[in-house]
N, C-alpha and C positions, 0 to 999 in steps of 0.2 A: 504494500500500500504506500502508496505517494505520501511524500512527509507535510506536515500544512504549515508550520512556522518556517515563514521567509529567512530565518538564521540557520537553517540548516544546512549540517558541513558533512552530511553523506555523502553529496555528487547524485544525487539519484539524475533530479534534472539533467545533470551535464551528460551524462552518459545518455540518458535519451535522446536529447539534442543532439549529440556527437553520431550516435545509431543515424537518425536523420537524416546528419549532413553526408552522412559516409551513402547512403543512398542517391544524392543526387550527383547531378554529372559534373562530370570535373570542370566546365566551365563555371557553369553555374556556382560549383562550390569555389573557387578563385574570387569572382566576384562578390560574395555573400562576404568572404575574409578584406574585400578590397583591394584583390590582387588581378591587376591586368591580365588577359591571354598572350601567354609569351610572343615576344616579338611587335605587338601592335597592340591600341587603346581600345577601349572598350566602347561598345557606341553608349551613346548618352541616355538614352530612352529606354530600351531593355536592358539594358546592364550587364547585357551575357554577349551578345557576339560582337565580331568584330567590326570594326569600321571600315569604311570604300576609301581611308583617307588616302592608303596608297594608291588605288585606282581613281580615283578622283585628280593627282597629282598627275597622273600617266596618260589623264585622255583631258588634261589642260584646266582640269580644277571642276570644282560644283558647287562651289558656293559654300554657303556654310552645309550643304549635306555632308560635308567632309566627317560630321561628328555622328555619323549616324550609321548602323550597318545597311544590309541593301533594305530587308523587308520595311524598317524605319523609316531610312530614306524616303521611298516611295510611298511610304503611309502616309507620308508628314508632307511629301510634294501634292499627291492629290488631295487631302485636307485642303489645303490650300484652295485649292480650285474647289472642292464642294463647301465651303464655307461663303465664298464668292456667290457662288450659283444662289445656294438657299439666303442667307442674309439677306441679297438683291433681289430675289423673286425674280432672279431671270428667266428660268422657265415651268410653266405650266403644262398638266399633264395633256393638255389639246393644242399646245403649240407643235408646229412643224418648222425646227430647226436646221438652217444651212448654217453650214463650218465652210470658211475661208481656204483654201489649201492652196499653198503655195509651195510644197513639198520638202521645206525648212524644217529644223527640230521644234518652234516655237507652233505651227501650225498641225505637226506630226501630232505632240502630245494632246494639242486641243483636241483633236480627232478622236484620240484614244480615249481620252477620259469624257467627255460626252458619248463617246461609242459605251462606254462602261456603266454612266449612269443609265444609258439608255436600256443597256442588257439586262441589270438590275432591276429595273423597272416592267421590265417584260417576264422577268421572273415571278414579281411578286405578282403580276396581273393572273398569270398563267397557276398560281398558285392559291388565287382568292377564288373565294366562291360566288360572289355576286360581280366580281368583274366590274364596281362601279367605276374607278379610275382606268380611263384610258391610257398608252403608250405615248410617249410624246416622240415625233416621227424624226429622222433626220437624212439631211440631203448633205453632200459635196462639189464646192466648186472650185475649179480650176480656170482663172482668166490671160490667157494664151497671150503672149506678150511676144512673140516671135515676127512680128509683121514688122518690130521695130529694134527687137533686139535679135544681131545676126546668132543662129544657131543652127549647127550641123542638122541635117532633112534626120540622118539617123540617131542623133543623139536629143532631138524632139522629141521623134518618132517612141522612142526607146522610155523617154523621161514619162510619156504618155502613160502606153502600156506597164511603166512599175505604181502608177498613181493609181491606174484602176487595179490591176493588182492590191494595191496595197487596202482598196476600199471593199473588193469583192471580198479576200480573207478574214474580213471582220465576222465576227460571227450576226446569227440574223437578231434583230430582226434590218434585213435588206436595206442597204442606205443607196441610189440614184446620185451618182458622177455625173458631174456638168459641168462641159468643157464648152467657154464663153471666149471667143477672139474681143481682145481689145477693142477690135474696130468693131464689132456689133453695138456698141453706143450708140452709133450712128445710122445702123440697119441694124436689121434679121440677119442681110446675106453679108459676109466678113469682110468680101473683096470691096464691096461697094463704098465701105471705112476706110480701107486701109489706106488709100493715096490721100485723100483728105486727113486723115490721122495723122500721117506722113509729115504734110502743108501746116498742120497746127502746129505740130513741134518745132517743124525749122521756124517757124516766124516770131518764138520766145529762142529771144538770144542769153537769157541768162542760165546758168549749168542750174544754179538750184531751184528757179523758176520752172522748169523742163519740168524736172525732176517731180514737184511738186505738182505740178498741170497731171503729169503723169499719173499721181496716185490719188487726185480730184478723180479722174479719167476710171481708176481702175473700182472707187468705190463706188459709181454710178454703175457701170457694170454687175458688180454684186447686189447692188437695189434689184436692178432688171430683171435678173434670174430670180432674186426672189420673189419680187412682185409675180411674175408671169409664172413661176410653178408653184404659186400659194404658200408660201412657207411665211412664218412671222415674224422668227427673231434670225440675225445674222449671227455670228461668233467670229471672232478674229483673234489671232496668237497672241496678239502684243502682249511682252511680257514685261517685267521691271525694267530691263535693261533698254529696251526698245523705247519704253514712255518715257524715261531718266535721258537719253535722248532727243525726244523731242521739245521735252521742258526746256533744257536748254537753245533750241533752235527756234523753238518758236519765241523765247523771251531775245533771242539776235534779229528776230525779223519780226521783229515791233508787233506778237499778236499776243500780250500780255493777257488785254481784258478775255482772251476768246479761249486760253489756256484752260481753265478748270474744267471746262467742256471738253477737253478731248481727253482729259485722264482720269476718269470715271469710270466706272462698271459698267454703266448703264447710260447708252446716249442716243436716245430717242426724237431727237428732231430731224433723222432721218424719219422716212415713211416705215421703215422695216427695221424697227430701233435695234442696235448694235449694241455687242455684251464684249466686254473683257474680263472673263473668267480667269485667265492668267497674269492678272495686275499684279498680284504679288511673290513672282513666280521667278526667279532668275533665269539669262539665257545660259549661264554655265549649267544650271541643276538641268534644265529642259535636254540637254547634251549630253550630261551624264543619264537619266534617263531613258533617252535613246540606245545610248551603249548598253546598259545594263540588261534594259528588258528587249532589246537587240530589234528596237523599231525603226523600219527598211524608212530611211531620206532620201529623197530626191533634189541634188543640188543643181539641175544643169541649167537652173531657170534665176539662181538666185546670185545676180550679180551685185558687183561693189556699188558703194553711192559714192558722189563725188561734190562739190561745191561745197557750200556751209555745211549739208547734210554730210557729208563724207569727214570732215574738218570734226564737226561735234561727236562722229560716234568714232574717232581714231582716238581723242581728247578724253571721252568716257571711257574706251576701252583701258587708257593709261590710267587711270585715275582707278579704276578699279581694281588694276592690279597693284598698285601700290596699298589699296586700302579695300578689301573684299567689301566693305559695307557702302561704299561710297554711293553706289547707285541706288541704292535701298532711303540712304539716306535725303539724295536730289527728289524722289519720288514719293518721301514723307513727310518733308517738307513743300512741295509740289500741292502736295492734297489738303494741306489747310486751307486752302481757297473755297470760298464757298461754292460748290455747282450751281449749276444753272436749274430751271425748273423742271427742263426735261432731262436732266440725270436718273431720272430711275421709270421704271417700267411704267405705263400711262395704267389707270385705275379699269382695273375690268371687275366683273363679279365672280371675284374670287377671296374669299375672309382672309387663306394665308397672303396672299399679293397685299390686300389691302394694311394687311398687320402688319407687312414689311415696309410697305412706304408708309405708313405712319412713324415706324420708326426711325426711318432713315431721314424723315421731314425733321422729327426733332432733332435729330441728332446734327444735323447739319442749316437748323435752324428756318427751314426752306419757307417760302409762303405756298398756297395752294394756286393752281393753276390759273383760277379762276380769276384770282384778287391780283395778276400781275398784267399788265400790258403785254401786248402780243409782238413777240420778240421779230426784229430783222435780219436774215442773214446775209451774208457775200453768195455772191450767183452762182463765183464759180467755185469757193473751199468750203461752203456752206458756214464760214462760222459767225457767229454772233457780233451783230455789230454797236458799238460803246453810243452812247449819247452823242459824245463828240464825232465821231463818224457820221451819225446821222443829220447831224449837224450841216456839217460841210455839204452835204447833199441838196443843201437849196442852190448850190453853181447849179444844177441840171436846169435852172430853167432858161438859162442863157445855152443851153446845150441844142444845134438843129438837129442833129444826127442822133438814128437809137444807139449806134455803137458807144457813141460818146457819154450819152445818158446811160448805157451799160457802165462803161470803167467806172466814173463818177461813183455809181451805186455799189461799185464792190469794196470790199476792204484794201487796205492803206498797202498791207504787204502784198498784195495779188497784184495793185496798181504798179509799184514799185517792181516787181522780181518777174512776172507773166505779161503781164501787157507793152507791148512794143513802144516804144521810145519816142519814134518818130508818128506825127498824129497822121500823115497820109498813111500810113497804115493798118491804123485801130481799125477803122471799116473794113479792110479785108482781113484782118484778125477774128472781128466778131462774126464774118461772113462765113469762117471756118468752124466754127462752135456746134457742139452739137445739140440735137432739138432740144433732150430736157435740161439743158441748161436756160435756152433761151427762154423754152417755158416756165423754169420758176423764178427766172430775171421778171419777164410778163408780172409774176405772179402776187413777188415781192415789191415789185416798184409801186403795187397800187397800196399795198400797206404801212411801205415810206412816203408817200402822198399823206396818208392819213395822216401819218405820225407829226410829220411836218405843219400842216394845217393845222393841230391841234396845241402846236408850239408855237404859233403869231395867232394862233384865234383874236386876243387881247388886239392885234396890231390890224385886222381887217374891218375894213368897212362893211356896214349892211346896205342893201339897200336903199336903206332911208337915209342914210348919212353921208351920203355919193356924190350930194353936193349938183345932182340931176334934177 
């Protein structure tokens, strides 16, 4: 019989304790004593195996997974991404989600882990009895950039066929590959784009201007497909290091006020609002990742950038190796900026969606939709335009030309870095645009009318004061 006064100097305890430990495994028993596995540290979360820090070192680092073994690792990377997802209410069990694929580690992972909730989710369906909750559907797309960037016929060809591979191998339930040419912005048929596409780009003489018209170009594209195969949310890779980034580039190209807007989870003043499930996601871990659970990339499409964009992510890259947190750190400082009203998913009838944006409104202070003036964007980057921008907008009435009344209406850095220098050419700039761009220039110029008119109200005559 076991002794009951805690003074007791039998050992009975020690020796059962000791029986125990001599049971378990020698790791485990190391660890329990506080003794590392020979040769390498322990990961931090179970306590027992080893860490990736060597492999991590050998395929160029992973961020802080270094402190972590694999199963960790990868627990604590998708963590990440489902905390994202549910906190933001980015998707719902009747959405039909399109993933961005540009066949990068940062795009690969998105795939896999939406493919994952989604397998999960088809599990529990298949395993309930009344089947109330539907599948939430998912699509893939690919937008074909080869019209303007030269690539081998076979090593397209090649890049093609490992992306729909790589989409078929998923398990079901079945995700639908959509391969979009650039130039279908402009039509259905790709050829009918591609010479005009061509003409748009040479006539922006600046490298980072291009660049940027460029991926205006390529997010209009991903609208299209998803508008026209029904789908409701888009997904996109961008990861820490990619948004750490553009906070930088976009604070060198004067688009401070329009910044909070584009490093959000959730940005919905497109038509087919847009999630960054991967915001707090490093591109070293997303790479380590791929190595680990040995998920096939496709690089033949992903070239360098160059101009200020190329300048800022050479500048980050340094900075982050000197200092593993440094981009973590541009990106959480980044996010004290209050978002915009459309940062988070628009109200449907759904209790959990609406309980998440009630929390996200306090938490970031937001007003509701309703109680705010109806915001203007730029025609051609969509972003948000400052008081003082709208401001400057009354030159349009001295403006004869629509192209002219276009630049005028866009934002400050699109005027400056995309629009052509000399004025005999803006009218054949804007003549090269594609339709829905000029359609939501149309759209928006009658909402900068309003806006304008309601800022001299005080300063117009009526009728009766006309002095008639």
């Amino acid at each position: 019989m076991a002794c009951i006064s805690g003074g007791c100097q039998s050992g009975c305890y020690k020796e059962k304790n000791e029986e125990e430990e001599e049971q378990l495994p020698a790791e485990k028993r190391e660890a329990a004593n506080g003794v590392a596995p020979c040769g390498s540290d322990i990961c931090v979360k179970c306590k027992v195996k080893e860490t990736i820090a060597a492999t991590a070192a050998a395929v160029g680092g992973g961020g802080d997974g270094g402190r972590f073994c694999v199963d960790c690792f990868r627990s604590n990377l998708f963590g990440k991404f489902r905390f994202a997802v549910t906190s933001n209410a980015m998707v719902s069990p009747s959405d039909k989600v399109l993933v961005a694929f540009s066949g990068g580690p940062s795009s690969r992972v998105a795939l896999q882990f939406v493919h994952e909730m989604q397998h999960k989710a088809q599990k529990n369906f298949d395993a309930s009895r009344d089947r109330s909750l539907p599948v939430f559907g998912v699509g893939v797309a690919f937008i074909d950039e080869s019209a303007i960037i030269s690539v081998p016929s076979h090593e397209y060809e090649k890049a093609i066929e490992d992306m729909k591979l790589i989409v078929s191998n998923l398990d079901p339930p079945k995700k639908e590959f959509h391969v979009s040419a650039i130039g279908s912005v402009y039509s259905s048929c790709p050829s009918d784009g591609r010479d005009r596409l061509k003409e748009l780009l040479d006539a922006v003489s600046d490298i980072t201007g291009k660049e940027d018209l460029l991926l205006h170009l390529r997010m209009l594209c991903l609208q299209k497909i998803a508008l026209e195969r029904g789908y409701t949310k888009l997904v996109l890779g961008s990861c820490t290091s990619r948004i750490a980034c553009h906070v930088i580039t976009a604070t060198v190209k004067g688009q401070g006020y329009s910044l909070a807007a584009d490093i959000q989870y959730v940005d919905a003043r497109w038509e087919i609002p847009v999630l960054l499930p991967l915001r707090d996601c490093l591109v070293q871990e997303l790479n380590m990742l791929c190595y680990l659970d040995r998920l096939k990339t496709v690089e033949a499409f992903n070239g360098s950038r160059s101009g200020i964009n190329g300048l800022v992510s050479s500048f980050v890259t340094l900075l982050q190796e000197e200092n593993p947190s440094r981009e973590c750190t541009i990106v959480r400082t980044a996010g004290k900026l209050t978002p915009f009203h459309f940062n988070k998913i628009p109200d449907i009838d759904d209790s959990s969606v609406h309980l998440a944006s009630q929390r996200r409104q306090k938490k970031f202070n937001l007003k509701p939709c309703e109680s705010l003036p109806p915001e203007s964007f730029c025609h051609i980057c969509n972003s948000p335009l400052s008081e003082s921008d709208l401001r400057s907008l009354s030159s349009f009435e001295n403006c004869q030309t629509s192209a002219k009344i276009f630049e005028v209406t866009c934002c400050p850095s699109c005027q400056f870095q995309i629009f052509p220098k000399e004025p005999a050419s803006v009218d054949h700039f804007y003549s090269l645009l594609p339709q829905p761009i000029i359609a939501r220039a149309k759209n928006g110029s009658l909402g900068n009318q309003r806006w304008l008119r309601e800022q001299i109200q005080d300063c117009l005559l009526s009728d009766s004061e006309d002095g008639t």
